[in-house]
C-alpha positions in Angstrom: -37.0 3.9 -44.0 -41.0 4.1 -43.0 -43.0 3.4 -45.6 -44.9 6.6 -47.9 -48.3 5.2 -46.3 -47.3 6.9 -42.7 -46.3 10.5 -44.7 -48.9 12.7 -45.8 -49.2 16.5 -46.8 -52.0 18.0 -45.9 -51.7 21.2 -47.9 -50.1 19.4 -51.5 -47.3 19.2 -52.6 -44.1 22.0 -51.6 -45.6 21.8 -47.4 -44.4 20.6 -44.6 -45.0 16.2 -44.2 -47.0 14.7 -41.4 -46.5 11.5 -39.2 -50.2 9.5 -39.8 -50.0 6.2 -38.0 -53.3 4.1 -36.8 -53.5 3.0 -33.2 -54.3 -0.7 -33.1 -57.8 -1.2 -32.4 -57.2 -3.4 -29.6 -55.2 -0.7 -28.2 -57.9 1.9 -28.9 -59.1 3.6 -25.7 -55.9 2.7 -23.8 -53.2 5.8 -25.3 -53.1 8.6 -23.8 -53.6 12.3 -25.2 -50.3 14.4 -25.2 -51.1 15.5 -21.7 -50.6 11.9 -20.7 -54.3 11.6 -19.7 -56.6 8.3 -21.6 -59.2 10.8 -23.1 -62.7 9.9 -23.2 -63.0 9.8 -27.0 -59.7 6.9 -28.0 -57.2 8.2 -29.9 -57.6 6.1 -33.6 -54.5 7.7 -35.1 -51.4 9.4 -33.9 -50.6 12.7 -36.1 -47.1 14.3 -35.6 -45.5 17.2 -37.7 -42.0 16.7 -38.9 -41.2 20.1 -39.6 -39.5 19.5 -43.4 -41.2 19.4 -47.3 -38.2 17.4 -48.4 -39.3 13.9 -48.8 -35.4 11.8 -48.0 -35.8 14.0 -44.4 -39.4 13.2 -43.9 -39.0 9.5 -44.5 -35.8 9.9 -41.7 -37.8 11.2 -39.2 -40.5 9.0 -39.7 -38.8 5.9 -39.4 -38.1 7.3 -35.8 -41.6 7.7 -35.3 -42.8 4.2 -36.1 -40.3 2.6 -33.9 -41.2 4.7 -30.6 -44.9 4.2 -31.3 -44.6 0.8 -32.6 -42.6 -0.1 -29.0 -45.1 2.1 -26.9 -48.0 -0.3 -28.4 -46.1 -3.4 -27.8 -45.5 -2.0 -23.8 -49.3 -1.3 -23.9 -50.1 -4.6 -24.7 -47.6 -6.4 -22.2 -48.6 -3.8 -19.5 -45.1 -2.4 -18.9 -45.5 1.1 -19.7 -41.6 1.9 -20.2 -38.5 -0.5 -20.4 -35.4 -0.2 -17.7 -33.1 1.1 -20.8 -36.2 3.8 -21.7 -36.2 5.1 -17.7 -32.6 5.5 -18.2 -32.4 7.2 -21.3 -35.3 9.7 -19.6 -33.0 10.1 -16.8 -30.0 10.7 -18.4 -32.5 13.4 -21.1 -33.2 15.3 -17.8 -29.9 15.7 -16.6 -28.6 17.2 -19.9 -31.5 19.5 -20.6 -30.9 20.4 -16.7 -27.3 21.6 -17.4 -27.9 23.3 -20.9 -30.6 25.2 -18.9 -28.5 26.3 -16.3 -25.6 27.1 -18.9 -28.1 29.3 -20.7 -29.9 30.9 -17.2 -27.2 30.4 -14.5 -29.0 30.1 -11.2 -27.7 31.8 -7.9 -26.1 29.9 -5.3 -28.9 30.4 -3.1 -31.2 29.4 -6.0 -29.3 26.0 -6.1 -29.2 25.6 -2.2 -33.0 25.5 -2.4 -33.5 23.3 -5.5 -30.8 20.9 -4.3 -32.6 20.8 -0.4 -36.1 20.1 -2.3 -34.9 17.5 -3.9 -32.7 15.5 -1.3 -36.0 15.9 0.7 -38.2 14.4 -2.2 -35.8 11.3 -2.8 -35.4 10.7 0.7 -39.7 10.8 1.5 -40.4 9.5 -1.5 -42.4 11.8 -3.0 -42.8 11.0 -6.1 -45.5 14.1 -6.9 -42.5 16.3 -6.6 -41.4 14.9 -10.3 -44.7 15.0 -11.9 -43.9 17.5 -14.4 -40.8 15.4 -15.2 -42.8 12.3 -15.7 -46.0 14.0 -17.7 -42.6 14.9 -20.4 -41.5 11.4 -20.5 -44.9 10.0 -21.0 -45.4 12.4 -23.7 -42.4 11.5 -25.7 -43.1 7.5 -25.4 -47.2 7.7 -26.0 -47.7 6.0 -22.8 -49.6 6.0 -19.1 -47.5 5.9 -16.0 -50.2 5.3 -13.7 -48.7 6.2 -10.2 -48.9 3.7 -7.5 -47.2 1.3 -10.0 -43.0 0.0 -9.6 -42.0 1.9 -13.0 -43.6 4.8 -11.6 -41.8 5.2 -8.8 -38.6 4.1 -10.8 -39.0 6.6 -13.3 -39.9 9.2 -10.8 -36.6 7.9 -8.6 -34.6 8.3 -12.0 -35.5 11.3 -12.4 -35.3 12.9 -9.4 -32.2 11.3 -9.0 -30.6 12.9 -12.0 -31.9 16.5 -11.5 -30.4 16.5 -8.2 -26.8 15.2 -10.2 -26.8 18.6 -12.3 -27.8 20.3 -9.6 -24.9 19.3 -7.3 -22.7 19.3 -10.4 -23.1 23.2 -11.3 -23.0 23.7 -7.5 -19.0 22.1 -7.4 -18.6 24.3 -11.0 -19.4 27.2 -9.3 -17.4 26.7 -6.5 -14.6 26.0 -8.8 -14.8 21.6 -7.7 -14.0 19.0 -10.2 -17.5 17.6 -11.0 -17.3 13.8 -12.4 -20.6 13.2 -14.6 -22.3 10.3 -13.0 -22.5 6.7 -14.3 -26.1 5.9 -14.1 -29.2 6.9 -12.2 -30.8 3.4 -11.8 -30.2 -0.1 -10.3 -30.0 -1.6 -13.7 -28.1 1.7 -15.6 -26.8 1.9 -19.2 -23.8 3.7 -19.2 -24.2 6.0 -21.9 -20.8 5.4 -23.8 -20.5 1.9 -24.0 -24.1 0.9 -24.0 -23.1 -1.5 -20.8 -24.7 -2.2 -17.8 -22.9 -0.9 -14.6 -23.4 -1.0 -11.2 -25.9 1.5 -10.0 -24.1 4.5 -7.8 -26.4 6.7 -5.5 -26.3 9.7 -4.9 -24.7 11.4 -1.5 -27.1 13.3 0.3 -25.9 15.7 2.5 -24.6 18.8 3.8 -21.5 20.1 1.7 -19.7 21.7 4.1 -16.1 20.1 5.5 -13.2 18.3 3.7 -13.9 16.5 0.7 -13.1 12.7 0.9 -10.1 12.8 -0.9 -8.8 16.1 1.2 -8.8 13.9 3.9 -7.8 10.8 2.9 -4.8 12.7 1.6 -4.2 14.4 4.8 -4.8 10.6 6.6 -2.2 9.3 4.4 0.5 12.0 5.1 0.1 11.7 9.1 0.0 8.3 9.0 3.3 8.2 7.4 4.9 10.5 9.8 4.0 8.2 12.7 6.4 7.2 14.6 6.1 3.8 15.9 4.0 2.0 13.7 6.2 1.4 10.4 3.5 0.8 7.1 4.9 -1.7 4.7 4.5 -0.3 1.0 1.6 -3.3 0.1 -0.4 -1.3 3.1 0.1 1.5 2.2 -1.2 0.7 -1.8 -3.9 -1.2 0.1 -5.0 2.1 1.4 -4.3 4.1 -1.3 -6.6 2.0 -3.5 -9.6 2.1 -1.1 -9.8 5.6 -0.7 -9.2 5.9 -4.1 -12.0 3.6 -5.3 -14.6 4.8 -2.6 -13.6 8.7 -4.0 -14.2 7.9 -7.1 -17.8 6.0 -5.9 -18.9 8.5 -3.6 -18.2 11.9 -6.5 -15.4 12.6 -3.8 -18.7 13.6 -1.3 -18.0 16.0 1.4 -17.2 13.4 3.8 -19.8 14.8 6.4 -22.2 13.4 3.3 -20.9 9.8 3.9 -23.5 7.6 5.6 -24.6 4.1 6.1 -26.3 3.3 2.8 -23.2 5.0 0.7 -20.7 3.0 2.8 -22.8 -0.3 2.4 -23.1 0.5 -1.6 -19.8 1.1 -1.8 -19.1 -2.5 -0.6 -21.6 -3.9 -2.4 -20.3 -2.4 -5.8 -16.6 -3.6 -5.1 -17.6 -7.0 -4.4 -18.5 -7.5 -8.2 -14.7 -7.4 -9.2 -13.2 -10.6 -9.8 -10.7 -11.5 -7.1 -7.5 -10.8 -9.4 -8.9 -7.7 -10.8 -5.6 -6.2 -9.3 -2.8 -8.3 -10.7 -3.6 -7.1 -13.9 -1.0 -4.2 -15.3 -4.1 -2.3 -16.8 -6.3 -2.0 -13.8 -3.6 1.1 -11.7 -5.7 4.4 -11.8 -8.6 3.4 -14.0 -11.7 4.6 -12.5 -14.4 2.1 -10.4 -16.3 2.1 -13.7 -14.0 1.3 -15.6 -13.1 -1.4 -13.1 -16.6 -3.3 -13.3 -16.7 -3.0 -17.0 -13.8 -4.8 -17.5 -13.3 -7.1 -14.2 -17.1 -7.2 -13.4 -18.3 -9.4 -15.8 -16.8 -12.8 -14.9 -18.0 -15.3 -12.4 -15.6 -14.4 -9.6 -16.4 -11.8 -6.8 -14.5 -10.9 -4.0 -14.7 -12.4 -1.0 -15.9 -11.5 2.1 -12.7 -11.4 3.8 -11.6 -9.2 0.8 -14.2 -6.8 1.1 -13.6 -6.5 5.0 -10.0 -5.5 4.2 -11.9 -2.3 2.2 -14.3 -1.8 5.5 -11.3 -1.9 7.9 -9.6 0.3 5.9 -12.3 3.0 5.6 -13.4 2.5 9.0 -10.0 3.7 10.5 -10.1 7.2 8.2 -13.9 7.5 9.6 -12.7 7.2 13.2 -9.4 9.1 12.6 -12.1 12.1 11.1 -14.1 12.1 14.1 -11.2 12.5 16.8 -10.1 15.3 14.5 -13.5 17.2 14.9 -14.6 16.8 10.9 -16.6 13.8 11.3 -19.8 13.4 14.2 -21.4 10.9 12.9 -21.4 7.1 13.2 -18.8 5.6 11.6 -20.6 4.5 8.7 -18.6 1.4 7.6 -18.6 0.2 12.0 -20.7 -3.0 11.2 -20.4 -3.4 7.9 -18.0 -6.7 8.1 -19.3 -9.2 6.2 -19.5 -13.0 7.8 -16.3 -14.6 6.9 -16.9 -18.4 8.5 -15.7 -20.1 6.5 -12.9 -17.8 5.7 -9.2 -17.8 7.1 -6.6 -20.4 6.8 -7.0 -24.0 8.0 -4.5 -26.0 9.9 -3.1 -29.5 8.6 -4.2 -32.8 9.0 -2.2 -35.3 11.3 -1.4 -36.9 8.0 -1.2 -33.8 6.0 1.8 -32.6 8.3 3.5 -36.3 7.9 3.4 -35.7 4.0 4.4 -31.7 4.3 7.1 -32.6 6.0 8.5 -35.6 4.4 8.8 -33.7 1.5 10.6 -30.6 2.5 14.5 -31.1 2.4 17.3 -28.0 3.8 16.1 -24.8 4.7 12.6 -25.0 3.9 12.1 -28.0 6.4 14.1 -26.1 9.5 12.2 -23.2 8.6 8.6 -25.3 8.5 9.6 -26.7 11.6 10.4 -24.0 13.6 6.9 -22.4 12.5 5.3 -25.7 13.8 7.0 -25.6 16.9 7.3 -21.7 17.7 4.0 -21.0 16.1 6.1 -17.5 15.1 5.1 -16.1 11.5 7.0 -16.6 8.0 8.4 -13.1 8.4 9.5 -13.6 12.1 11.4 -16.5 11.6 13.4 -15.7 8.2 14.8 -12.4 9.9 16.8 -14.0 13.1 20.1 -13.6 12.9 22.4 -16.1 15.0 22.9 -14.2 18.2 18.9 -13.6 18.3 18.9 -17.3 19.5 19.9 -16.8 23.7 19.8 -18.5 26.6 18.6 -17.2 30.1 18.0 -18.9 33.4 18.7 -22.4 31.5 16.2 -21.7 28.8 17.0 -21.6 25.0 14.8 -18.6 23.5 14.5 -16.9 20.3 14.8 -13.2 20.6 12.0 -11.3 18.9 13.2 -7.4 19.3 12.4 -3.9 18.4 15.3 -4.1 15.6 13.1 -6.6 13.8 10.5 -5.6 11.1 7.6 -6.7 13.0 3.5 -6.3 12.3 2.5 -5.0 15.5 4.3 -3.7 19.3 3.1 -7.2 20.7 5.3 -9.1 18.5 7.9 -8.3 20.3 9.2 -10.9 22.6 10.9 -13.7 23.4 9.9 -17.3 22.2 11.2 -20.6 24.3 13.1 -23.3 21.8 11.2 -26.4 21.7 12.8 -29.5 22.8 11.9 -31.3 19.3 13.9 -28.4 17.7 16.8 -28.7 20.0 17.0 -32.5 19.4 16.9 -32.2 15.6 19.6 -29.4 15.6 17.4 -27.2 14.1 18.3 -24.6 16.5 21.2 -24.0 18.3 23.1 -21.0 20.2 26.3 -19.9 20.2 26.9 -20.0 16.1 28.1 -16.4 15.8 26.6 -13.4 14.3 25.0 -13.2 10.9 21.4 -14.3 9.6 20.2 -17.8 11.2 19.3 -18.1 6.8 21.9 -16.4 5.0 20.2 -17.5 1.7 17.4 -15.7 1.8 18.0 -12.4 -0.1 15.0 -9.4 0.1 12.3 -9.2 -2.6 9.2 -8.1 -3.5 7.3 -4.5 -3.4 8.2 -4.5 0.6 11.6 -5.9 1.0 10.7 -8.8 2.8 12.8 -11.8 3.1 10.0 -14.4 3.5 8.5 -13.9 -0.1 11.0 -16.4 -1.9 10.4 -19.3 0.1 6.4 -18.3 0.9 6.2 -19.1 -2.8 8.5 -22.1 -2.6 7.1 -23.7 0.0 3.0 -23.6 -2.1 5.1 -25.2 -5.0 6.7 -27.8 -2.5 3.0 -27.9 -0.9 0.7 -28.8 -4.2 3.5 -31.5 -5.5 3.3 -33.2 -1.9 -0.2 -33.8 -3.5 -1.9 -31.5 -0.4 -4.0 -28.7 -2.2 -7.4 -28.0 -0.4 -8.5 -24.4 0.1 -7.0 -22.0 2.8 -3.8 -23.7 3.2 -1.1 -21.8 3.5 2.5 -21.9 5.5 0.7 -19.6 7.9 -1.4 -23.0 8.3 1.5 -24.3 10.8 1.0 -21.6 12.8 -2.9 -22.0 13.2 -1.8 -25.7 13.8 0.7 -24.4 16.5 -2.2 -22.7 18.4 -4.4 -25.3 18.0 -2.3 -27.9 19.8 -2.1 -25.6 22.6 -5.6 -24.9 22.6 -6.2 -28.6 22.9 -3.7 -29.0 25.3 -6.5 -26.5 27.7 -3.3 -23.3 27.7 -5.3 -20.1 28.7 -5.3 -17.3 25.8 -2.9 -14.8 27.6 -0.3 -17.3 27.6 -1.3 -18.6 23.9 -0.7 -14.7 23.0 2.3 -14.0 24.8 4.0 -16.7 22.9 2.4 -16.3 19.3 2.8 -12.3 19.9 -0.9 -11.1 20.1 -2.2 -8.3 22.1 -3.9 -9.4 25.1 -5.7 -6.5 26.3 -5.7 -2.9 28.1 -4.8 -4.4 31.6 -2.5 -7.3 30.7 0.0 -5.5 28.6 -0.2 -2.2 30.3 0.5 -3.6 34.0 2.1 -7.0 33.2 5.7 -7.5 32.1 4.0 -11.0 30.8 5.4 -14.8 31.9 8.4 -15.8 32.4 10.7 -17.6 30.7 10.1 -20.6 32.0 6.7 -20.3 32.1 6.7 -19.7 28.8 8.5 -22.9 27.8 6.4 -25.1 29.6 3.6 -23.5 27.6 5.4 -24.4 24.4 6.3 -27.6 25.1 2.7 -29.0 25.5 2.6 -28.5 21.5 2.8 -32.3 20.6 2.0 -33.8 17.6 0.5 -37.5 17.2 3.1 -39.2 15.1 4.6 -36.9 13.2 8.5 -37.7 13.3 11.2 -35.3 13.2 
C-alpha cells in the first residue's frame, strides 16, 4: 500500500486525492511531459488525479502509481526505455482497445480493406511513423522517451502495428462469418497473456484474402488423396499429414493459402523444431493447439531434428504444388528449399565386426530374416510378407517375387530379386515349399497392419544386448550395408535400383523393361562380406 506521503488533497478534506511523487534529481531533465516530449523546464514531480475521496481506494491506486514510475526511473537510469514484457503488454492494450472500438463503431468492409492495406504496407516498409500516435500513448502511460532510431522503438512500433493489423483481420473474418483465433503474441519474445509464459513468436500472414483457406484445402487434399487409385496411404501417413496441416493451420490463423509465403513457411519450421522429439507419443498431445504444444513440449532440451522437420516441409510442399496444378496457388512453393541439412542424418550401416556380433547373436527367424536383408538388400516390410510360392525360379535363377499383390511403398518396388548363393547354401531360402507365408509366425500389428513391426522391435532388443548401440542403427542398417557392398564392388546405380527397388528415372523406367534375370544375379552376387560366416 503507498505510503500517505505520495497522497495529498489539494482542496481538504471530503475532495478528490492526488498522486505527488518527486522525480529523482539525477533523473531531473530527462522525463518527458505527458506529450512524451523532455520539456525545457524538468519535470521535479509527477502529479496524477486518482479520481476518488475515499482514502482505502486512494492508497490502491497509488501503490499502482509508484510501481510504474518507480520502474520508468529505473529504465531511465539503465537507458532501456521499456522492458520486452512492457512492449508486449502495449501490444496486447492496443489490440483490445482496437476491438472494443470497433464493437462500439463497426467499421465498413471497405473501411477495413483500407486500414488493413495501410498497415500490411507499414509493417512490410517499415515505417515506423505510421504508429506514432500508438507509441506517443504508450510513452504516456510508462513516463518515458522512445527516441526513434533506437531497437525498442522500432520493436514497440513493430508490436504495435503488428497487433492493430490482428484486430483488424480478426473483425474482417467476424464479419464474414470466419472463425477468428485471438493470436498468441505480437513479439519475438511474447508473454502469452494467460499463462504469463513465453511462446514462440507467430507473424502475421500478409496477404490477399481471397481463395480457400488452408484448412479448406488441406481437407479437400486429404479427400482426393484418399480416392487415388494406385498409391495406397498407410494410416501413420496419413496421421503424418493430418498433423502437419493441422499444426501449420493452426500457426498460420488458417491464412487464405494465397497469403502463405516464404517467411510464414520458414517460421512455421522454425517454431515446430522447438518440440521435443517425443512430443507425439504422449496421450495428451492429439488435438491440442501449436501453443499449447510449445508450452508443454517446448521447454526441454530436445528439439526436432532436421530430418524431422523435413518430414513437415515434404509434407506441405506436396499440398503447395498440388494447389498450384489446381489453379488456387501461383506462387512459389513456399516450403521448395526449405530442407534443412541432414548430414549427419539417416541410418548407418554395420561395421565388419558389428555384423559378426549381430549375427552371432540372432537365432530362428530373426537370423533368416537378418540374412535375407543382408543379402537381398529388400526392406523389413518386403521380406516378412513373401509367401512360399513368391520364391520362383526362371531360366535357372532362384528369385524372390516382389508383386503388385504385396503392400509395397512405391510402383518401383515391384520386382523381382535374384537369391544369393550364401542364402541358398545356408537353406535360408528354398523353392518349392508350398503355399503359405515364407514366416507364418509373424501375426499383423500396429496402427497400419504391418507384419514387420513385432520383430522391428525384436530385433533393437536383440541389437542393444549384442552390446552394439551407436546412433542411426537400425535393421534398415543391413540394407544400407547391402548397397554399400555393391557400391564398392563399382555396380552402376540403375542396376543398384533395379534390385533394391528405387526409381531410376523418366527414361529408364518408362522405356526399359529393366535387366534381366541373370543380370540381375550377377549384380547380387558381388555383395560379399569380409569374414562374416554364415
Amino acid at each position: 500500500m503507498a505510503k500517505a506521503k505520495y497522497l495529498f488533497q489539494p482542496r481538504g478534506k471530503g475532495t478528490g486525492y492526488l498522486f505527488r511523487m518527486a522525480v529523482p534529481k539525477d533523473l531531473r531533465g530527462r522525463i518527458p511531459d505527458k506529450n512524451g516530449r523532455i520539456p525545457e523546464k524538468p519535470i521535479t514531480h509527477i502529479v496524477e488525479g486518482l479520481d476518488t475521496d475515499k482514502l482505502p481506494e486512494a492508497q490502491s491506486k497509488a501503490a499502482v502509481l509508484y510501481k510504474r514510475w518507480d520502474d520508468a526511473f529505473k529504465r531511465v537510469r539503465r537507458g532501456t526505455p521499456l522492458s520486452g514484457q512492457e512492449i508486449e503488454q502495449a501490444a496486447w492494450d492496443e489490440y483490445h482497445a482496437l476491438l472494443d472500438h470497433m464493437t462500439a463503431v463497426p467499421p465498413s468492409e471497405a473501411a477495413l480493406d483500407v486500414v488493413i492495406g495501410a498497415t500490411e504496407e507499414a509493417l512490410t516498409e517499415e515505417d515506423w511513423g505510421f504508429a506514432a500516435r500508438a507509441i506517443a500513448a504508450v510513452e504516456r502511460k510508462h513516463g518515458v522517451r522512445v527516441e526513434p532510431g533506437i531497437p525498442t522503438y522500432a520493436a514497440l512500433a513493430k508490436a504495435l502495428l503488428t497487433a492493430q493489423w490482428e484486430a483488424f483481420q480478426g473483425r474482417w473474418r467476424k464479419d464474414q462469418g470466419k472463425p477468428s483465433i485471438t493470436p498468441v503474441a505480437f513479439t519475438a519474445e511474447g508473454i502469452d497473456p494467460q499463462t504469463l509464459q513465453p511462446v514462440g513468436f507467430r507473424r502475421p500472414r500478409m496477404a490477399k484474402r481471397d481463395g480457400p483457406d488452408f484448412t479448406e484445402a488441406s481437407e479437400t487434399f486429404l479427400a482426393e488423396m484418399a480416392r487415388k487409385s494406385g498409391k495406397e496411404r498407410t494410416a501413420s501417413t496419413r496421421r503424418r499429414y493430418q498433423t502437419a496441416f493441422r499444426l501449420f493451420a493452426d500457426y498460420s490463423h488458417d491464412a487464405p493459402l494465397v497469403a502463405v509465403d516464404r517467411k510464414l513457411a520458414s517460421g512455421f519450421l522454425d517454431t515446430v523444431a522447438k518440440l521435443d522429439p517425443r512430443w507425439g507419443q504422449h496421450h495428451k498431445a492429439k488435438g491440442l493447439p501449436l501453443s499449447e504444444l510449445l508450452k508443454r513440449f517446448g521447454r526441454g532440451q530436445g528439439q526436432l531434428s532436421n530430418a524431422a522437420l523435413n518430414h513437415y516441409t515434404s509434407t506441405l510442399k506436396s499440398l503447395f504444388d498440388w494447389a498450384r496444378k489446381r489453379g488456387d496457388f501461383d506462387a512459389e512453393n513456399p516450403f521448395a528449399l526449405q530442407s534443412r541439412e541432414t548430414a549427419d542424418s539417416g541410418w548407418q550401416p554395420y561395421t565388419p565386426d558389428e555384423l559378426k556380433t549381430l549375427l552371432g547373436s540372432l537365432e530362428g527367424q530373426m537370423r533368416s530374416i537378418a540374412m535375407v536383408a543382408l543379402y537381398s538388400g529388400m526392406r523389413l516390410e518386403e521380406i516378412c510378407q513373401l509367401q512360399r510360392e513368391d520364391v520362383k525360379r526362371d531360366a535357372g535363377v532362384l528369385y524372390l517375387n516382389l508383386h503388385a499383390g504385396h503392400r509395397l511403398k512405391t510402383r518401383a518396388a515391384i520386382r523381382r530379386v535374384p537369391v544369393h548363393s550364401r542364402l541358398i547354401e545356408a537353406n535360408v531360402v528354398k523353392a518349392g515349399q508350398g503355399k503359405g507365408p515364407l514366416w507364418p509366425e509373424l501375426k499383423r500389428s500396429g496402427p497400419d497392419g504391418k507384419l514387420s513391426v513385432y520383430i522391428s522391435k525384436r530385433f533393437t532388443v536383440f541389437r542393444r544386448r549384442a552390446g552394439i548401440d551407436r546412433s542411426r542403427l537400425s535393421f534398415h542398417s543391413l540394407r544400407k550395408n547391402f548397397v554399400t557392398a555393391l557400391n564398392q564392388a563399382g555396380v552402376h546405380q540403375a542396376d543398384i535400383a533395379a534390385v533394391i527397388g528405387h526409381a531410376q528415372g523418366f527414361t529408364l523406367d518408362t522405356y526399359s523393361g529393366g535387366p534381366g534375370l541373370k543380370r540381375l544375379r550377377d549384380v547380387v552376387e558381388k555383395v560379399k562380406y569380409a569374414g562374416l560366416k554364415l
